[in-house]
N, C-alpha and C positions, 0 to 999 in steps of 0.2 A: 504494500500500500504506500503510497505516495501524494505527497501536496506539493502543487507549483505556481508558487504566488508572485504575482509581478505586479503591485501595488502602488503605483506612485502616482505625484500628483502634478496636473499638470495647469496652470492657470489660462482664463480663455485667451490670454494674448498669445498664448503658445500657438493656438488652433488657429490665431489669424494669418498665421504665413499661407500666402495660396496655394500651397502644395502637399501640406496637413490635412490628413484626414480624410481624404478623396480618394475614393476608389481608382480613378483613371491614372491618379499621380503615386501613391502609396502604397494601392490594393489593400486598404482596410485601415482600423482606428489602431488603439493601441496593440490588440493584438497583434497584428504583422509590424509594427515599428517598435514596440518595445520587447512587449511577452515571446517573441520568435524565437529569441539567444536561449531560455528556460527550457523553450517547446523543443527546440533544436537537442538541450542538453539532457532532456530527460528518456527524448529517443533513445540517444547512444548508453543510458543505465537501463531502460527498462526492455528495448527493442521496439517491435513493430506494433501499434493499434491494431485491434479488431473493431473494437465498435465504440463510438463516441454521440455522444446526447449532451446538444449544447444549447446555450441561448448567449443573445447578445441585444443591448437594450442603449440607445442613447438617455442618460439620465441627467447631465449636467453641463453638457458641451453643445453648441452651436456648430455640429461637425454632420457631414455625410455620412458620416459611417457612428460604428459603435465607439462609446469609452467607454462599458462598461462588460465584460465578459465572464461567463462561469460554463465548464464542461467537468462531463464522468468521462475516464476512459478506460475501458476493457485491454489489454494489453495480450500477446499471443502467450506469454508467459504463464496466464493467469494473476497479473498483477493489474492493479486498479490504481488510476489516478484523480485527483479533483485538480482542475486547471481554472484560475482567475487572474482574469487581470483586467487592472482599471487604472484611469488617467485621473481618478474623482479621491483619491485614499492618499492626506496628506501624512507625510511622516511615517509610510512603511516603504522598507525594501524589498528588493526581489532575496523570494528565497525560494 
């Protein structure tokens, strides 16, 4: 079992640059710009997904896409993860 949390915060001036947050320029919110390096890192501990049940909700940003994200994931191992990450959680670090 495993948890991979990418928790930081980002203020909306951040999202004003025109190329934040935009599906055409970024491919997605926080998830693909920050939580990726975790998602990246927990493949090579845990291996390949089997099955993942996610949601993604803009809840605090003036952005295209999400800053807010949480999934389960099934792993071929028989290992289980919880994955979140958000642009909205001042004062934690990725862990």
């Amino acid at each position: 079992m495993a948890q991979c949390h990418t928790l930081w915060y980002r203020d909306p001036a951040y999202f004003a640059v025109p190329w934040r947050a935009k599906w055409a320029t970024e491919g997605g919110g926080p998830t693909m710009s920050h939580g990726i390096h975790q998602l990246d890192m927990l493949l090579s501990i845990l291996g390949e997904w089997t099955h993942v049940t996610a949601e993604m909700a803009t809840l605090g940003r003036d952005t295209e896409t999400e800053d807010s994200s949480f999934a389960v994931v099934r792993f071929a191992s028989g290992a289980t993860a919880s994955i979140s990450t958000s642009a909205l959680a001042p004062g934690r670090p990725a862990r």
